[in-house]
C-alpha positions in Angstrom: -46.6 40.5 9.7 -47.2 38.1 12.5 -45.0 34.6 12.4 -46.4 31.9 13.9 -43.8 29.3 15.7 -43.3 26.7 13.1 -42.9 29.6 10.5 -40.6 28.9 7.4 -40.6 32.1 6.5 -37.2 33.4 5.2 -35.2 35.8 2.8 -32.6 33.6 0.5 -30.5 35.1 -1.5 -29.3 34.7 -4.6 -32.3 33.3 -5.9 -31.9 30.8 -8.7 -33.7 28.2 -10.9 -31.6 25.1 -10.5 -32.9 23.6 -13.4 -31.4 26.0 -15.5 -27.8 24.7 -14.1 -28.7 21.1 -15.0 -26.4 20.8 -18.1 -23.3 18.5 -18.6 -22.0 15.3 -16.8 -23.0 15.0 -13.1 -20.5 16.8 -10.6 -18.6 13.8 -8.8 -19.5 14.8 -5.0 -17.9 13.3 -2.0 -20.1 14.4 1.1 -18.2 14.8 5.0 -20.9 14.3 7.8 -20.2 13.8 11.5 -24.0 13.4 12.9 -27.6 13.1 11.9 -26.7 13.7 7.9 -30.3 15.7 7.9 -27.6 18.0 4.9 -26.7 14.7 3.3 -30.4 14.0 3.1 -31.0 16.9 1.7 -28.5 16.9 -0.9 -29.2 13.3 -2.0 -33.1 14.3 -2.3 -32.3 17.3 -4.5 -30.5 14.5 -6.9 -32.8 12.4 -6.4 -35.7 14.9 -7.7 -33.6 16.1 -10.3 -32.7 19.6 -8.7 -28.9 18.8 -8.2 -26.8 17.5 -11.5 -24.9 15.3 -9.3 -23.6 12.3 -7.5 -22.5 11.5 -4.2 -19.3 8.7 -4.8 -18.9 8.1 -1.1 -20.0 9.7 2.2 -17.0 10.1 5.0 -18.1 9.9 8.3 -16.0 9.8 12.0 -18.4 9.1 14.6 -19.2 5.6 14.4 -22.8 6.5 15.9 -23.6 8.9 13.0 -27.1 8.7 11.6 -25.6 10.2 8.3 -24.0 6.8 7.5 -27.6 4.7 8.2 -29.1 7.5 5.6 -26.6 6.8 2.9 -26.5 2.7 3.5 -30.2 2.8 3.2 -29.7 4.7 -0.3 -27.1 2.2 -1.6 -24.3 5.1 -1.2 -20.6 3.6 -0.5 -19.7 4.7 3.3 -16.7 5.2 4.6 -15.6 5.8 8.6 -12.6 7.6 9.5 -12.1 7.7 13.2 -10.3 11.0 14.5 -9.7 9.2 17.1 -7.5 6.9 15.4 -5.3 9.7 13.7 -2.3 11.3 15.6 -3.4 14.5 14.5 -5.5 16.9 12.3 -3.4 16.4 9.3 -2.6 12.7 9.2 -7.0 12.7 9.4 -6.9 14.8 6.0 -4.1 12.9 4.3 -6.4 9.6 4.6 -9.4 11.5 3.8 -7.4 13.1 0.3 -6.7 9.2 -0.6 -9.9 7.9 0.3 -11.8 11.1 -1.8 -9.8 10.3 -5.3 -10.3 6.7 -4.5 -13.8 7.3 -5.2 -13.1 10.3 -8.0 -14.6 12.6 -6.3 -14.0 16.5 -8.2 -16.1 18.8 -5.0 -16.7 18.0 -1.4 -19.5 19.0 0.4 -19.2 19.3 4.9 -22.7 18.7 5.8 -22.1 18.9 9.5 -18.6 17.9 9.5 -17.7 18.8 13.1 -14.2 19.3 12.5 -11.5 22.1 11.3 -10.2 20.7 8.3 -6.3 21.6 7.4 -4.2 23.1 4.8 -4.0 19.2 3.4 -7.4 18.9 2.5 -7.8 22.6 1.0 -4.7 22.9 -1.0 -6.1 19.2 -2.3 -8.9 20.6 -3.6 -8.9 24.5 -4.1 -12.1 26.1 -4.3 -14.0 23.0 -4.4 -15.0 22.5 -0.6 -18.2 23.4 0.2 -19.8 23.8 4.4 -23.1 25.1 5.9 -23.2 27.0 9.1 -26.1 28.1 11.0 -25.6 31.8 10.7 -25.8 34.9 8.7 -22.0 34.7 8.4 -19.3 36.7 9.1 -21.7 36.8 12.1 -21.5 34.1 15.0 -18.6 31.9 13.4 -17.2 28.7 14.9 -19.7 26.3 17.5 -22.8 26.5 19.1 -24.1 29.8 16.6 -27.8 29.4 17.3 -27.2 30.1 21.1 -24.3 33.3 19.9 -27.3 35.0 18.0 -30.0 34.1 20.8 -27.6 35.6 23.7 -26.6 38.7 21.3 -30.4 39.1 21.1 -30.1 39.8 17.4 -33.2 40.2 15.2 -32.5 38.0 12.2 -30.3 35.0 11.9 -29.8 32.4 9.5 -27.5 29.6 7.7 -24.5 30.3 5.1 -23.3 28.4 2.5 -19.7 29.0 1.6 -16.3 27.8 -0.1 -14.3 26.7 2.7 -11.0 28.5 3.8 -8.2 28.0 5.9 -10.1 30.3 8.9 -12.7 28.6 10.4 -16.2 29.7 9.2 -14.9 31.9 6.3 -14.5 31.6 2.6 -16.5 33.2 -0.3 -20.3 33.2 0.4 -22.5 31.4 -1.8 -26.1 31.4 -0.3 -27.6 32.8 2.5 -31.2 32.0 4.2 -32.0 35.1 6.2 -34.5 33.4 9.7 -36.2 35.8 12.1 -35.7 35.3 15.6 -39.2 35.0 17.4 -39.8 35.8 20.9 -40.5 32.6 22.6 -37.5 31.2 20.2 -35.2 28.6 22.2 -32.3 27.2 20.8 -34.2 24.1 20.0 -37.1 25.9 18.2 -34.8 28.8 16.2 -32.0 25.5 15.3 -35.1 24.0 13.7 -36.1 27.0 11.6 -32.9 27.1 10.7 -32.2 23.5 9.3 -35.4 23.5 6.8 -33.3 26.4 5.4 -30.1 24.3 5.1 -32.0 21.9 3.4 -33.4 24.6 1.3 -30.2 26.4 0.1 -27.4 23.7 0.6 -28.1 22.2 -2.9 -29.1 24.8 -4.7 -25.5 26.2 -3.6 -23.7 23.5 -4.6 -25.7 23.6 -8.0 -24.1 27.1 -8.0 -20.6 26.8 -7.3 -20.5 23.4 -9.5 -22.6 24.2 -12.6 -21.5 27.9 -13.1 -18.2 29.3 -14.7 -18.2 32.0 -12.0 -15.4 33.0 -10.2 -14.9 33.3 -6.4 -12.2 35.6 -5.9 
């Protein structure tokens, strides 16, 4: 099989029909974006088409520049910033992101390229119910900059992961995963942007999964 650049070819796994998950009151999200919001995009689409039983009650964002904020304004979605900058430390951040997340009833939170390790505060405020992509076949090439990891391991096949967040950074149950083949000419411009069509692909049918579903992540 020859793959041609702009390819979109990829293996996901587990495949699902998301309308067969749309059943019962929409799942209260609360969505976590630091930059473009391309995720949050995504997300709000799939509601929007009727592929994700849910709403997005607010979208946090700390970088005052952040596209993702201009994406949800422009869809009438509340917006809030929090500042790290303005906190003393990583858990003082959570604490005000806790209050702010009830304020708007939020029951799961989704990090769509939330670039920051959240704490013990925010987890043990919402067991089991925060969800994060990353741009890799995980456990493979955790933490930043995981496009240019799997180009300088010279690995095969990358991808995204969708998974419950844990206290270690880039672990947690796995809930989806987009498997992306690594072309020859691939830079970390060209394989990054393989990658996100798959994020966009997989991050709400995984939420649909871990939100609509009485399974159990152990």
């Amino acid at each position: 099989m020859t793959l041609r650049p702009d390819s979109t070819f990829s293996l996901v796994s587990p495949s699902i029909n998301t309308h067969q998950l749309s059943h019962g009151a929409p799942v209260k999200l609360g969505v976590m974006a630091s930059g473009s919001g391309s995720n949050f995009e995504a997300v709000a689409q799939a509601i929007e088409d009727q592929q994700l039983n849910a709403q997005i009650q607010v979208l946090i964002y700390n970088n005052p520049t952040a596209k993702a904020a201009t994406r949800a304004a422009n869809r009438g979605i509340e917006t809030v910033l929090l500042n790290h900058r303005e906190y003393k430390n990583r858990e003082v951040l959570d604490q005000k992101i806790v209050e702010t997340l009830r304020q708007y009833d939020v029951e799961w939170i989704v990090l769509a390229g939330w670039m920051r390790v959240v704490t013990s505060v925010l987890i043990d405020a919402f067991p089991r119910r925060i969800i994060n992509i990353h741009p890799s076949l995980l456990p493979s090439f955790k933490g930043i900059h995981a496009v240019e990891q799997a180009l300088e391991a010279q690995v095969k096949i990358t991808g995204c992961t969708v998974h419950l967040v844990s206290l270690e950074v880039d672990s947690g149950p796995i809930l989806m995963q987009a498997a992306v083949p690594i072309l020859t000419d691939d830079t970390a411009e060209t394989l990054h942007a393989r990658i996100q069509i798959q994020e966009h692909r997989i991050l709400p049918q995984a939420i649909a999964l871990a939100t609509q579903t009485n399974r159990t992540y152990a």
